[in-house]
N, C-alpha and C positions, 0 to 999 in steps of 0.2 A: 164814963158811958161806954158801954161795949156796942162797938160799931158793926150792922147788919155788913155782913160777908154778899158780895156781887159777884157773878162771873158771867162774861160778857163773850155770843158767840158771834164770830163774822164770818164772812167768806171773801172780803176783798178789802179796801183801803181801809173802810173802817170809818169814814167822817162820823156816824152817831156816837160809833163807841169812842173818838176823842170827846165828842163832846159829854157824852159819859165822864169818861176818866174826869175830864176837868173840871166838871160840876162836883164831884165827890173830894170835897178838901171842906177845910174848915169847920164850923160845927156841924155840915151834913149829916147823917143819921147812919149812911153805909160808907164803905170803904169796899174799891176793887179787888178780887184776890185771883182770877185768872180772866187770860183773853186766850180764848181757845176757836181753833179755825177748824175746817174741814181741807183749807189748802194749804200745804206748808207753804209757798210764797207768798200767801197773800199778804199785801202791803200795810196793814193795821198791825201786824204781829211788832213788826221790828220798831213801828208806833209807841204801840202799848211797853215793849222792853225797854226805849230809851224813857220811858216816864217810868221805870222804875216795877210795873207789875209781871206779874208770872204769866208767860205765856207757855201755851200746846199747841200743837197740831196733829191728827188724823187725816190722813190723805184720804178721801170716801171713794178713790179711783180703783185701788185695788179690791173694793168689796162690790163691783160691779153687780147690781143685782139683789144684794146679799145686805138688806137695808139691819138686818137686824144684828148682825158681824159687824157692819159698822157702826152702830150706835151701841154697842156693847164696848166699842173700843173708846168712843165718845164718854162714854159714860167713866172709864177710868179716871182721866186727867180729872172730869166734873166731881168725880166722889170724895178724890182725893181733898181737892180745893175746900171740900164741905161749904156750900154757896146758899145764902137763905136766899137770894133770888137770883134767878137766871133772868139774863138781859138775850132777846133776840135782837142784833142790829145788823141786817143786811145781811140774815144766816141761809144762804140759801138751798137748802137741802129742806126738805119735806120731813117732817120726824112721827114716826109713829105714836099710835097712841099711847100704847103702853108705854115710850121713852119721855110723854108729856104728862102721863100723870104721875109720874115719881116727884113729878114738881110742881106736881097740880095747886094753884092757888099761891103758886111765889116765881110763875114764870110770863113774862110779858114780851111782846111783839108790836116794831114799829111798822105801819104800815100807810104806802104812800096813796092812800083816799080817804073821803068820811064813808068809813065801813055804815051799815051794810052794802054801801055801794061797792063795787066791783073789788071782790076776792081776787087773789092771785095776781098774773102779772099783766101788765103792757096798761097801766091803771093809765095816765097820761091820757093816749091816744084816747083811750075809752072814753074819759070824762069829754074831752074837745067832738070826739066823734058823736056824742050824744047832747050836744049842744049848752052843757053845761056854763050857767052865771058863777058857780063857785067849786073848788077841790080843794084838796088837801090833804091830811093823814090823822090817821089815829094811832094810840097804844091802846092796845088791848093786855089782858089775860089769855095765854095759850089752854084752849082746849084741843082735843081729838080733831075738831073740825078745823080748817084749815080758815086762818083768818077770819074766827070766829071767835065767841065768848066776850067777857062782860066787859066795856069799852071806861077805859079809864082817864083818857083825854083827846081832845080833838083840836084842831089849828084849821082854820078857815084861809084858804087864799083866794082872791079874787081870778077871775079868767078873763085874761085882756084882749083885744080885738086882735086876729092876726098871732095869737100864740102859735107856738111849735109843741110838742108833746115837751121836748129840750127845754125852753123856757120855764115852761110849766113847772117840766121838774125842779130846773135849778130853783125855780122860789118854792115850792112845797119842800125841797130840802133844806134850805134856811131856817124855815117853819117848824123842820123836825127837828133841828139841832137845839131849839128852844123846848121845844111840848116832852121831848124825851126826858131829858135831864129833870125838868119839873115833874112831870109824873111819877120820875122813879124815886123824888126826894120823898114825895106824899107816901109814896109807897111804903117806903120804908119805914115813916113811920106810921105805917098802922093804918091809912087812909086809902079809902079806896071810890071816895065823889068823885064824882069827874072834873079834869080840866077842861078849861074851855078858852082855847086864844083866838084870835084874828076875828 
C-alpha cells in the first residue's frame, strides 16, 4: 500500500504535530514527509528530527510585510516534499488565499473551539466570558476564510465552575491531541464525516 505523504506546519513546540507523528505508524494510511516551521527555533522542529522526519524552516521575519515573499519561500521546502495533505497544527501565520488553494481540499486546520464559534484567537477567554456550559476544538478543511470551511471533527469539553482560560486550555488540548490524529486517519483514507468525541 502506498502511504498518503503528510507535511505538518507549526510555529512553536509542536504537541499536535507529535501527536501527529505518533499516530502515523503502523497500518495508518499516511506517513509524515516534512515538519516545516515559519521559525527556525521553534521547539517541534528538533521534535520532529529526533523521530526521524524532514524538517524546514522559513524565518517569516525577514519578509516583514511581504506576505507573498514569504509564502513563495514556504512554498519551496512544501513542493519539494510533494505532501497529499497539509496538516495546520499551531501554524501561526495567516496564509493567503492563493497559498490555500494550491491545496484546496487536502489541507486541514486544528482549532481550539466548536467553530463556528469564535474564529481566530484568545477562544478560551471568549468561551468563559460568554458564559459557556461546553468548548472545545474542531478540524477543519482550510479555505480563503480564515477558520472557516467544511468541519471534519469536533471534541466537546465540559466548562467547570471557577475555570481559568489556562484550565480550559490545558483540557481542550488533551482533546486535540486525540480528534487530530483521528481525523487526519479518516482523512486519509478518503473520508471526510465528521468526528465527533467528548
Amino acid at each position: 500500500m502506498s502511504h498518503k505523504r503528510v507535511a505538518i506546519l507549526i510555529s512553536g513546540g509542536g504537541s499536535n504535530m507529535l501527536a501527529l507523528l505518533d499516530s502515523m505508524v503502523g497500518d495508518h494510511p499516511a506517513r509524515p514527509c516534512l515538519v516545516l516551521s515559519n521559525d527556525p527555533a521553534a521547539g517541534g522542529l528538533a521534535k520532529a528530527a529526533a523521530r526521524g522526519v524532514p524538517v524546514a524552516a522559513v524565518d517569516h521575519r525577514p519578509f516583514k510585510g511581504d506576505r507573498a515573499a514569504f509564502e513563495a519561500e514556504l512554498l519551496k521546502p512544501l513542493e519539494e516534499a510533494q505532501p497529499d495533505i497539509v496538516c495546520l497544527a499551531g501554524f501561526m501565520r495567516v496564509l493567503t488565499g492563493e497559498f490555500v488553494s494550491r491545496f484546496q481540499g487536502r489541507m486541514l486546520n486544528i482549532h481550539p473551539s466548536l467553530l463556528p464559534k469564535y474564529p481566530g484567537l484568545h477562544t478560551h477567554s471568549r468561551a468563559l466570558a460568554a458564559g459557556d456550559a461546553e468548548h472545545g476544538c474542531t478540524v477543519h478543511e482550510v479555505t480563503a476564510v480564515l477558520d472557516d470551511g467544511p468541519i471534519l471533527g469536533q471534541a466537546r469539553v465540559p466548562v467547570k465552575a471557577g475555570d481559568t482560560p489556562e484550565a480550559l486550555a490545558a483540557r481542550v488540548l488533551e482533546q486535540e491531541h486525540h480528534l487530530y490524529p483521528a481525523v487526519l486517519r479518516r482523512f486519509a483514507e478518503g473520508r471526510r464525516d465528521p468526528v465527533h468525541l467528548g
